[in-house]
N, C-alpha and C positions, 0 to 999 in steps of 0.2 A: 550851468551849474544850478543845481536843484537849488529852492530855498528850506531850510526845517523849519516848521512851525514846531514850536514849545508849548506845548497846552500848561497855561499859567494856571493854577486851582488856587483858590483864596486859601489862605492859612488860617484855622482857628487855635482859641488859646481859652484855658479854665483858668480863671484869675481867681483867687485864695486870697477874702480882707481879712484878716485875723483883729476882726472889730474888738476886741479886749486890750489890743494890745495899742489903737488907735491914741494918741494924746490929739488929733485935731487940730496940727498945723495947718493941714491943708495942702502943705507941698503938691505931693501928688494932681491936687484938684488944676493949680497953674501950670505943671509941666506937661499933662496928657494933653497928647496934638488931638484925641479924639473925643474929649471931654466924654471921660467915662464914669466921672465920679462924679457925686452928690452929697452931703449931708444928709446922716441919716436923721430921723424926726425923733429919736429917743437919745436916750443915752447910756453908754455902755456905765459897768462896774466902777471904774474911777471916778466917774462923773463927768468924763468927757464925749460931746458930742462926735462920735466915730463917721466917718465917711463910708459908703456902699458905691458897688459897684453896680451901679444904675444903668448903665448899657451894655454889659457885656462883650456881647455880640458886634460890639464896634472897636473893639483891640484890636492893633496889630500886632503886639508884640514885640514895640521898642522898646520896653523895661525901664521908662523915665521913671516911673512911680515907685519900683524896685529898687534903684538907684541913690533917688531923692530920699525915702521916705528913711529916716534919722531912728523911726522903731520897728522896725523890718516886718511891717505891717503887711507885706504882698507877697505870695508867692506865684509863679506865672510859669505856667506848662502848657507847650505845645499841644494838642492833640495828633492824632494818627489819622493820617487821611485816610477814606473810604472809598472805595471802589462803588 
């Protein structure tokens, strides 16, 4: 019996912080398994210090931050893989 190999290709994702909309729990910062977030150094329009997406590029795409965040501060879209 043959074996298939599955060519696994990494998944990317465009992560959207809608830093206005941030109050700075932080949620998000303790639930990402990829620690993707940071404190940004300013502060948005409310006066609250809003969080950035300081690594992007290290998402996978389990949507804890989506889930967690209480002012739907994240919006997370797959990308379309490329040949």
């Amino acid at each position: 019996m043959a074996e298939r190999k599955e060519r696994r290709t990494k998944r990317s994702f465009h992560l959207v912080v809608k830093r206005e909309r941030c109050k700075g729990c932080y949620l998000c910062m303790h639930v990402c398994p990829k620690d993707v977030f940071d404190k940004e150094e300013g502060f948005n329009a409310k006066g609250y210090q809003p969080v950035q997406a300081a690594r992007p590029q290290d998402c996978t795409g389990c949507r804890a931050c989506t889930i967690v965040c209480p002012d739907v501060v994240f919006e997370l879209y797959e990308l379309a893989e490329t040949a």
